[in-house]
C-alpha angles and dihedrals in degrees: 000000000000111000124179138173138226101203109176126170115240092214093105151359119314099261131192095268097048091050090048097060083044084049103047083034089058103045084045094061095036091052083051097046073231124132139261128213123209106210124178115212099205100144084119089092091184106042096032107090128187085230089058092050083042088062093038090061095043091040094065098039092060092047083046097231111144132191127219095225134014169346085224109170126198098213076082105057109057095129091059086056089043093054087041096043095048082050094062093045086052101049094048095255099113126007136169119300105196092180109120120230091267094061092046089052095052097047084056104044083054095040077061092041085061096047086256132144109258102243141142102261091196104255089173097032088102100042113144111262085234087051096048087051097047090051090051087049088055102054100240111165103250132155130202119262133185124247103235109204104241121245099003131124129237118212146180146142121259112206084216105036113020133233110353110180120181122189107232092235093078082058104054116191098312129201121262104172135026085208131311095299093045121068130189127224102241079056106046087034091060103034089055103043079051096050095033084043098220118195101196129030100194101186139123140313088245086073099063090099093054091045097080088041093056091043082056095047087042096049083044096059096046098250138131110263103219126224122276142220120185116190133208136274118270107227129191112238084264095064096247130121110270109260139162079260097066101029159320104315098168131095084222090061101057098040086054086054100054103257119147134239101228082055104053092044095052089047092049090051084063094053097099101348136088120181085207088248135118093229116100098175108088123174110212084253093048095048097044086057096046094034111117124167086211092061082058107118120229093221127086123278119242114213106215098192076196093059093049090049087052095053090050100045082063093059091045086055100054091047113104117243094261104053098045085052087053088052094047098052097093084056098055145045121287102268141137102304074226100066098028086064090050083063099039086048086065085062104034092115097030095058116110091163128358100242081074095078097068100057084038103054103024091109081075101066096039122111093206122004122228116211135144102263082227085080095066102058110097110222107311099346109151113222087267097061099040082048092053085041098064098038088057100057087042088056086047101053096042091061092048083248122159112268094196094060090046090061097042079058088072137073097246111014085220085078087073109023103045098045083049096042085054103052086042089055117009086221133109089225122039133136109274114304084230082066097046091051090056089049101040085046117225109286091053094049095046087049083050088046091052089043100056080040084061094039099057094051 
């Protein structure tokens, strides 16, 4: 049976690359009618917070991605790592490293002096057993480290990327354990996807290094290693690794700014995999039957922060009215959801995100509106013009005329609309002023009418 993991750190917010490895994990097992773990990998007792965990859960919830088991944390299973990490001393697979950290670092500045690679030799690896034990009577800071074979290489075939092979000896014997209360990743990573037995490990390309350690503490422990799937970086449209500095990274973020789940979901699927089809528009149902981890691409992922507002400016699209207003209400003032929907209605096809609606509609809910008189002048209209214009259309208004054939009377039917449209909004860009009048309603558009008439002597 096909068995995967989702195994997030709770030490920050759920960001785009992390969601995306829940995401292709997720749509791997379900394709399989296999399962998926949720594992916490909280061992980072300073940097792992309960808030962060809190935002993990809610976070996939919202994107509907469920597990199968879980949340399993490590923090509560060290004394699974202690029984398995006493087995590997004993059998001569890790063992005590009493050398401080400036004996470490200068083995390693004169392993580079040489042109060699940088890595711990194992100056303690064949300490006596009496002496290792004297030294631990005695209280001497150690930590626990592998011991890496020597010049033998580690192999194994990635479902993304082929066959990857490393020679040990660019390992070096790696630490495993602080001490017997402190865990590393490689470690507790290896040891949980054993005794889970995880088929499949879907993650990023970052883990490739780890990959060939955990093989060795797997093999060591006389467990299956499971297959693995490494998938490609997530660039910015710049080329450069996604970071705070060139945009929004995290899954808060996104939610805060009205998109939709169904459409970041649909645009992460994208990040890295192409189903070889033309078709871009993918339901959950629809991506869990045509996801496959060998259509993964090897090279990196470009998030187009346009192409995610597009996709979610369809969804917004094929949502009723309704249900887009109720949407909408975290974003606007506390009105009627009736005539709240009057206004959202005006900017039903125009919505990429719904965030969008606050900054487009807030001239609604204005008592006066404050805008430079210079955006009301239509081309090249002098004061005087703009002036005739208004009070023509607040002559025309007032006496329940068509606006519309008021406009198709002049020259260039801007003379009339934009100058209204201007007074109505105070904005460049806005839905019709013919629109707005039905919504404001006929005595507060003739008082905006008089105002911008005021506004241009």
């Amino acid at each position: 049976m096909i068995k995967t993991r989702f195994a997030p750190s709770p030490t920050g917010p759920l960001h785009i690359g992390t969601i995306r490895t829940a995401l292709f994990s997720f749509l791997f097992a379900q394709k399989n009618k296999g399962d998926l773990i949720l594992r916490i990998e909280d061992t980072d007792k300073e940097r792992s917070k309960k808030e962060w965990e809190e935002e993990l859960l809610k976070g996939l919830g919202w994107l509907g991605i469920k597990w199968n088991e879980g949340p399993i944390r490590q923090s509560e299973r060290n004394e699974i790592y202690k029984e398995k990490l006493e087995k590997l001393i004993e059998s001569g697979h890790a063992y005590h490293c009493f050398c401080s950290k400036e004996e470490v670092e200068a083995q390693k500045k004169h392993l580079m002096a040489l042109g060699e690679a940088p890595v711990y030799r194992g100056k303690c690896r064949d300490l006596p057993k009496e002496t290792v034990e004297k030294y631990l009577k005695e209280g001497r800071p150690s930590v626990i480290r592998f011991r890496t074979p020597v010049n033998q290489v580690i192999s194994f075939n990635d479902i993304i990327r082929g066959k990857i092979s490393n020679n040990t000896n660019t390992m070096g014997d790696f630490v495993i354990a602080k001490n017997f209360d402190n865990f590393l990743f490689n470690f507790t990573c290896a040891v949980d996807d054993m005794l889970m037995k995880i088929t499949h490990v879907i993650r990023g390309e970052d883990h490739i290094p780890n990959t060939p350690k955990q093989i060795l503490i797997i093999n060591s422990l006389g467990g299956k290693e499971p297959k693995y799937a490494h998938l490609p970086l997530i660039l910015g449209t710049d080329g450069k690794k996604m970071s705070k500095r060139t945009g929004k990274i995290s899954l808060s973020e996104y939610i805060s700014e009205g998109y939709l789940p169904e459409a970041v979901v649909n645009f992460i699927a994208f990040l890295g995999w192409n189903p070889g089809t033309p078709k871009e528009i993918y339901t959950m149902e629809e991506l869990i039957n045509d996801f496959s981890l060998e259509r993964v691409q090897k090279s990196a992922a470009i998030f187009n922060i346009e192409k995610l507002d597009w996709i979610n400016g369809l969804y917004i699209r094929k949502m009723s009215l309704m249900e887009l207003t109720e949407k909408c209400l975290p974003y606007l003032p506390q009105r009627p959801i009736e005539e709240l929907s009057k206004i959202v209605a005006l900017y039903h096809e125009r919505l990429k995100k719904l965030s969008e609606i606050t900054e487009l509609t807030d001239y609604f809910f204005k008592d006066k509106l404050e805008y430079d008189k210079e955006l009301l002048r239509w081309k090249d209209m002098s004061d005087e013009e703009v002036k005739l214009s208004l009070e023509k259309t607040y002559n025309a208004i007032s006496n329940d005329e068509d606006i519309m054939e008021l406009a198709n009377k002049e020259s260039n039917r801007g003379n009339i609309l934009w100058p209204l449209r201007v007074a109505l909004t105070g904005k460049k860009n806005s839905a019709g002023p013919l629109d707005i009048i039905n919504v404001l309603g006929k005595e507060k558009t003739l008082k905006r009418i008089k105002e911008a008439i005021e506004l241009i002597k």
